[in-house]
C-alpha positions in Angstrom: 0.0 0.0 0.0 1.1 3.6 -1.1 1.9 5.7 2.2 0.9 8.8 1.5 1.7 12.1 3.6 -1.1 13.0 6.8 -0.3 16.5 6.0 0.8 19.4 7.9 -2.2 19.7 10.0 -2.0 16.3 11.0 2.0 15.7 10.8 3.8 14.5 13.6 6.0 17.3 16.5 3.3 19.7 15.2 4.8 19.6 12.0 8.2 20.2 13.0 9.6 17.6 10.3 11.5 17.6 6.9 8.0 17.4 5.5 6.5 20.1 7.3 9.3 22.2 6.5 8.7 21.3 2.7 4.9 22.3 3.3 6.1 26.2 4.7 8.8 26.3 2.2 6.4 25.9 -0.6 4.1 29.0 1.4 7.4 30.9 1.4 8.0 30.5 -2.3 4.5 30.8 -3.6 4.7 27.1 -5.0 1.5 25.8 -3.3 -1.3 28.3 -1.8 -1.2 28.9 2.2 -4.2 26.8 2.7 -2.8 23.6 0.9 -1.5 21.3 3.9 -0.4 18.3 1.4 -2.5 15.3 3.5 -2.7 12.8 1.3 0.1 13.6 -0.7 1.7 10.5 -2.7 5.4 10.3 -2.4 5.5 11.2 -6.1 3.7 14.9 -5.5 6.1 15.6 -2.0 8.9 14.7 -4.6 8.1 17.2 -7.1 7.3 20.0 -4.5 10.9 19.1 -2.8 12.5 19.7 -6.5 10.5 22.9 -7.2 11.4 24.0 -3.6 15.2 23.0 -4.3 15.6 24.9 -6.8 14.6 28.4 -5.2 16.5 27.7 -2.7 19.5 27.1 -4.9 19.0 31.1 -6.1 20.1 32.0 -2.9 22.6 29.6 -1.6 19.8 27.8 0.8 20.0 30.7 3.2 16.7 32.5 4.5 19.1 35.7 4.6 20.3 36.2 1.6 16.2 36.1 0.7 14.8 39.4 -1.3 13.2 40.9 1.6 9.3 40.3 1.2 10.5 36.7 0.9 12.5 37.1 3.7 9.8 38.6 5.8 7.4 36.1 4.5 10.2 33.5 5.5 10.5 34.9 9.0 6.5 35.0 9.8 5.6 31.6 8.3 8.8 29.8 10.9 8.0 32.2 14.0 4.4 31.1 14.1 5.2 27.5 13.1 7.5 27.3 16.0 5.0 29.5 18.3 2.1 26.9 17.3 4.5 23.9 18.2 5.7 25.3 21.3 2.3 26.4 22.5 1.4 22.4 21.7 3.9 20.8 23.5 6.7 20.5 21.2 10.0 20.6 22.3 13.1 21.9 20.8 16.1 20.2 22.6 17.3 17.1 21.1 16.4 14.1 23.2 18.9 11.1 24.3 17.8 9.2 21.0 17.9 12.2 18.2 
């Protein structure tokens, strides 16, 4: 059986994985609209979103600073609330014995 992604909303650490980080990343660049979550994704469509995302990040050298600055900004907000919505839900930060 296909796995297929549970989506943002549903993802695991409040979405505080490589997927969910794939999901904001598309916000960030535009490549998926704010309200998609990806649930029920196939590994096919997380593939082609990583690629799209790869190569925007690739303009900049994969750093959020060297971002224009409404990307930037738009960076900044979409990672302070993630964090802020995990935290507020019980996710924690430090790395465990196991991580």
């Amino acid at each position: 059986m296909e796995q297929r992604y549970a989506g943002l909303r549903n993802d695991e650490n409040c979405g505080m994985t490589n997927f969910g980080q794939m999901v904001r990343d598309g916000w960030v660049f535009g490549l998926i609209p704010d309200t998609e979550d990806c649930a029920n994704w196939d590994a096919g469509q997380m593939q082609v979103l990583y690629e799209k995302i790869y190569a925007e990040w690739e303009k900049y050298a994969h750093l959020p600073s060297r971002l224009p600055d409404e990307l930037r900004e738009r960076h900044a907000r979409i990672y302070r609330d993630a964090i802020a919505h995990a935290k507020a839900n019980g996710w924690d930060p430090e790395l465990g014995d196991d991580d």
